[in-house]
N, C-alpha and C positions, 0 to 999 in steps of 0.2 A: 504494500500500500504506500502511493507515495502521496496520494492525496488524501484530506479528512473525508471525502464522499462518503466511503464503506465506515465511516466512525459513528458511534454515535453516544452520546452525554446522555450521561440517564443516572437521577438519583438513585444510591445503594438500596438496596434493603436486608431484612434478614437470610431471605432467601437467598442473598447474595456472599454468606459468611463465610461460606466453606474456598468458595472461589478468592474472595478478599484476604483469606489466612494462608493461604497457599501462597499469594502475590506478596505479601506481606513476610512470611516466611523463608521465602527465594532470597529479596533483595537484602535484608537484613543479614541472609548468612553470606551475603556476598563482601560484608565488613565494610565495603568502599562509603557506605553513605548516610545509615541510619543507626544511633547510638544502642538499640534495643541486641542483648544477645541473650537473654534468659525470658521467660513467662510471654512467648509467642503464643496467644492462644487465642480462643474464643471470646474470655472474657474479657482480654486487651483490643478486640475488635468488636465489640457490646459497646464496653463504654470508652473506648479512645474515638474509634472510627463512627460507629453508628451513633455515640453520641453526643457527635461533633453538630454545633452548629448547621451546619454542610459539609455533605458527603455524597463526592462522587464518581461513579464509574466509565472509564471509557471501554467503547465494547464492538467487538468485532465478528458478526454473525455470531455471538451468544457468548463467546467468548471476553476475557475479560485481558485489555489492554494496558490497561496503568488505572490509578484513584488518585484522587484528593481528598484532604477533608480540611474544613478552615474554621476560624472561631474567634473570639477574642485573644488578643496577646496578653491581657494584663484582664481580673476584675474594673468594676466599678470605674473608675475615674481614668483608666485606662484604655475601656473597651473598646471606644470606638477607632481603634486596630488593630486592623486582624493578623492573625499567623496564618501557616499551611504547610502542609503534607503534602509531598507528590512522592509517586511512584510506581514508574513505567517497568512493566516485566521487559529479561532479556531481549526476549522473544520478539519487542515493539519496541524496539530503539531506535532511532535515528529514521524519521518516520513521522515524524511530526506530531507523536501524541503528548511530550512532555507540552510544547507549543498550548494544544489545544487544551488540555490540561490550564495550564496556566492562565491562558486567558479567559476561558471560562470561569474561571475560582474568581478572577479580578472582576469581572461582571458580576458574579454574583453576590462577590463579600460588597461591592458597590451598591447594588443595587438593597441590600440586608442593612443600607443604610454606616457601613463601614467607613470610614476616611481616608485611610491611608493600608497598605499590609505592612508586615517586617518579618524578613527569614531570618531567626536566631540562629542558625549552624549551616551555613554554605560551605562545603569542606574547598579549600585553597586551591586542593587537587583537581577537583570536581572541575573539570574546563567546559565540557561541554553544559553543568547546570550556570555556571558562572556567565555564559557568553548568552545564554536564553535570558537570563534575568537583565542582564545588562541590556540587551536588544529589545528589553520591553518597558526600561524606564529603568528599574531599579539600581540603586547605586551604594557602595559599600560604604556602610558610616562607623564601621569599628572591629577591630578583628582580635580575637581572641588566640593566644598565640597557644600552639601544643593542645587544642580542646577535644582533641579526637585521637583514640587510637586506630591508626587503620592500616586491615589485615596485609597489605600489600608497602605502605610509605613508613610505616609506624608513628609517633604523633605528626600531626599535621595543623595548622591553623584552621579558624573556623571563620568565615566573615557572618557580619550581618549588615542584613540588607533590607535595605527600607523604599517603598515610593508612595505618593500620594495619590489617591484614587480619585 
């Protein structure tokens, strides 16, 4: 697929859990991106992902492409900024689903009445998530040095990144 044609956005559901834990389980043992490596389960996709603000699936004839989920970064006096979660399986990379992903979640945290997002852990390494978020606005306003151990670099820096909705 080089086009989003055959894609299609569609909020998660339960029935969607076994599929979401599988995707969730992949990228996470792949160490390059997401800090989780113990209690991958159901009930981390219950209440992390299901009950996220927004959560969603990209899908491909029935198939499950990559998710997000987005929400406030802070309580109270904070919320009106949201975070997110992406994460595209192997299988759908380089392909345009991070893209669509992305911009869809900014539509929507916008639209949820949101003002600005902020990605607290962009791994330094991470080129191709670093060059998507840049090409869409975002821009790194502080970076945490050594925040990540990862299976391949060993520590690495983390940015964070912020744009205005």
């Amino acid at each position: 697929m080089t086009s989003n044609d055959k894609m299609e956005m569609r909020p998660a559901t339960r029935d969607d859990a076994g599929a979401m834990l599988g995707l969730l389980q992949a990228v996470c043992a792949e160490g390059s991106a997401l800090p989780f490596v113990d209690g991958i389960d159901d009930h981390k996709i219950d209440q992390v992902w299901l009950g996220a603000r927004g959560c969603v699936l990209a899908c491909d004839g029935g198939g499950v492409l990559g998710m997000y989920r987005y929400g406030p970064a802070m309580p109270g006096r904070g919320s009106h900024i949201a975070t997110a979660t992406f994460l595209v399986g192997e299988h759908a990379r380089n392909r345009g689903v991070g893209r669509a992903l992305v911009e869809h979640c900014m539509r929507s945290a916008q639209a949820a009445g949101f003002r600005a997002m902020q990605f607290n852990q962009v791994l330094g390494c991470n080129l191709p998530a670093l060059a998507l978020y840049r090409s869409l606005g975002f821009a790194v306003i502080g970076t945490v040095p050594d925040a990540f151990d990862h299976i391949r670099h060993g520590y690495v820096d983390a940015h964070i990144m912020y744009r205005a909705l």
